[in-house]
C-alpha positions as CSV (number, residue, x, y, z in Angstrom):
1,X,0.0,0.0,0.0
2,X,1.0,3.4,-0.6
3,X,1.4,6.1,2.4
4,X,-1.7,7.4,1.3
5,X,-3.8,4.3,1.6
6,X,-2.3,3.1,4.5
7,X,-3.3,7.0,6.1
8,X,-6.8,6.1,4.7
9,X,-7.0,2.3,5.9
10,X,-5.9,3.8,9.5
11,X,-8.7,6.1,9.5
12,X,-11.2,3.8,8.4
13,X,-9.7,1.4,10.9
14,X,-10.8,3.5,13.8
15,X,-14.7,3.7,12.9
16,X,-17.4,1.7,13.9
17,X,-17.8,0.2,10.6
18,X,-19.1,-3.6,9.8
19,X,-16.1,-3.9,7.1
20,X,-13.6,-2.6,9.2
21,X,-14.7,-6.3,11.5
22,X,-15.3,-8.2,8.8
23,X,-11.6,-7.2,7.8
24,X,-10.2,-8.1,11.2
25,X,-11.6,-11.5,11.6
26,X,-10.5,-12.1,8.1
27,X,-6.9,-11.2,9.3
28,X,-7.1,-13.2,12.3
29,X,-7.6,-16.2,10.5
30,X,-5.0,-15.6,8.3
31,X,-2.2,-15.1,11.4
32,X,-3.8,-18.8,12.3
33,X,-1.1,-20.1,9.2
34,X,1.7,-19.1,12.1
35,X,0.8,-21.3,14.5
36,X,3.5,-23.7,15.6
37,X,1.9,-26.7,15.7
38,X,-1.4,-28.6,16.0
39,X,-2.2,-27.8,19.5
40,X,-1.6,-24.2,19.6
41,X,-3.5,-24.3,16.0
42,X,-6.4,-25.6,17.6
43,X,-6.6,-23.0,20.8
44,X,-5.9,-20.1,18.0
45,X,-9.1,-21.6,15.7
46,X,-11.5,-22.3,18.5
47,X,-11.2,-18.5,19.8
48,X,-11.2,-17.5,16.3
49,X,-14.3,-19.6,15.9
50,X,-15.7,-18.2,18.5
51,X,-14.9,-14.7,17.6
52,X,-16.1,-15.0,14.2
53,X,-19.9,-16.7,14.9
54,X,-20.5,-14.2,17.9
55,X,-19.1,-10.9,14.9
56,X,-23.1,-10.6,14.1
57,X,-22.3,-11.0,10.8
58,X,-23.7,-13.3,8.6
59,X,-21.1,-13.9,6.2
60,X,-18.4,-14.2,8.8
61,X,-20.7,-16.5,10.4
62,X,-21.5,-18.8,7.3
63,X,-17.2,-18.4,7.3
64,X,-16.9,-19.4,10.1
65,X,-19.1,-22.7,10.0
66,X,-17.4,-23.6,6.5
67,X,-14.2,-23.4,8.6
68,X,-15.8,-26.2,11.8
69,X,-17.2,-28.1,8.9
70,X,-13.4,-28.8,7.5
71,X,-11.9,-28.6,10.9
72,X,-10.2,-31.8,11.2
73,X,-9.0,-31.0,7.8
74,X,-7.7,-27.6,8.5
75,X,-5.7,-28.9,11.4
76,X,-4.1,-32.1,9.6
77,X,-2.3,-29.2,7.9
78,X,-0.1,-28.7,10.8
79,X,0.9,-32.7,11.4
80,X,2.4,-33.3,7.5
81,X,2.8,-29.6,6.3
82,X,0.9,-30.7,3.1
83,X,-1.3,-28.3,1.3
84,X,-3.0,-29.5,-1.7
85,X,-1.7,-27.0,-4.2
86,X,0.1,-30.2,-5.9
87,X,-3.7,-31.3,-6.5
88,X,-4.6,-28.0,-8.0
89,X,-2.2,-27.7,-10.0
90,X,-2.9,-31.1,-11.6
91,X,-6.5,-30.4,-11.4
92,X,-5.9,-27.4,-13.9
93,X,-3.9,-28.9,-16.5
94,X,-6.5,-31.8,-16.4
95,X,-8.9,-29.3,-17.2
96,X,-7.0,-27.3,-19.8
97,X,-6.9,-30.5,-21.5
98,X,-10.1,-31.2,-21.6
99,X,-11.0,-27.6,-23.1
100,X,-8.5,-28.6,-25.8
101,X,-10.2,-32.1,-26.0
102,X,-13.3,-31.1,-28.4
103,X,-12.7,-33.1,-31.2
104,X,-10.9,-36.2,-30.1
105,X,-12.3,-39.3,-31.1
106,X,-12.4,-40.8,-27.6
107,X,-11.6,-41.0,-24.2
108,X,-8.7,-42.8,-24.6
109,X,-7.3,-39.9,-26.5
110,X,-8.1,-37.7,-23.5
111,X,-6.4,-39.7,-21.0
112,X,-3.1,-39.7,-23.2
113,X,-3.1,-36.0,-23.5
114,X,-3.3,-35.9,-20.1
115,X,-0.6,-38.4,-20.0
116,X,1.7,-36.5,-22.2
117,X,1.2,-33.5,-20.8
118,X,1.6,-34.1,-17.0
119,X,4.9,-36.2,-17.9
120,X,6.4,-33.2,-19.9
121,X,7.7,-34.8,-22.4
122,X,9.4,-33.4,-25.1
123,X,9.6,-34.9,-28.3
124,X,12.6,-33.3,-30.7
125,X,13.2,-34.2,-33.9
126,X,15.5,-37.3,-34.9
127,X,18.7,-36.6,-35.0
């Protein structure tokens, strides 16, 4: 942020406003990612939790029941250290291919696009 914004986040910061909330619980979940470990993880998310479903408002509150409904899930993060960005990434080039699939005769075809790109192979002429 420039000086300027960060003047004007400061003074919007210091009023009353449902945002300006909104915007803290919001960065309070995201200092959660600092915790050390799955135990202080779990103290930081339950006051969180409760923080968030007491805000009085509604879409920190649907949030903040998304976030309990993948709890267990959320907190496995901090026994392996495993996010599933790998997944994602995958997932995308999966779909790329299938946007480039129109055409191919069958599924077979598919699954060896896939195959051939996620292997990134490269094919050069014979030399």
């Amino acid at each position: 942020m420039s000086e300027k914004q960060k003047e004007r986040f400061l003074a919007l910061k210091n009023q009353k406003l449902k945002t300006v909330r909104a915007y803290n619980v919001r960065l309070s979940l995201q200092e959660f990612w600092d915790s050390k470990n799955r135990k202080e993880a779990t103290q930081y998310l339950k006051k969180w939790y409760f923080w968030a479903t007491h805000s009085r408002l509604t879409p920190i509150t649907e949030a903040a029941n998304t976030v309990k409904k993948h709890w267990d899930g959320i907190l496995n993060y901090f026994d392996s250290k495993i996010t599933n960005g790998i997944l994602e990434g995958i997932n995308s080039i999966v779909q790329l291919q299938k946007r480039n699939a129109r055409g191919f005769k069958n599924i077979q075809y598919f699954i060896n696009m896939i195959y051939l790109k996620l292997g990134k192979l490269k094919f050069g002429l014979p030399t």
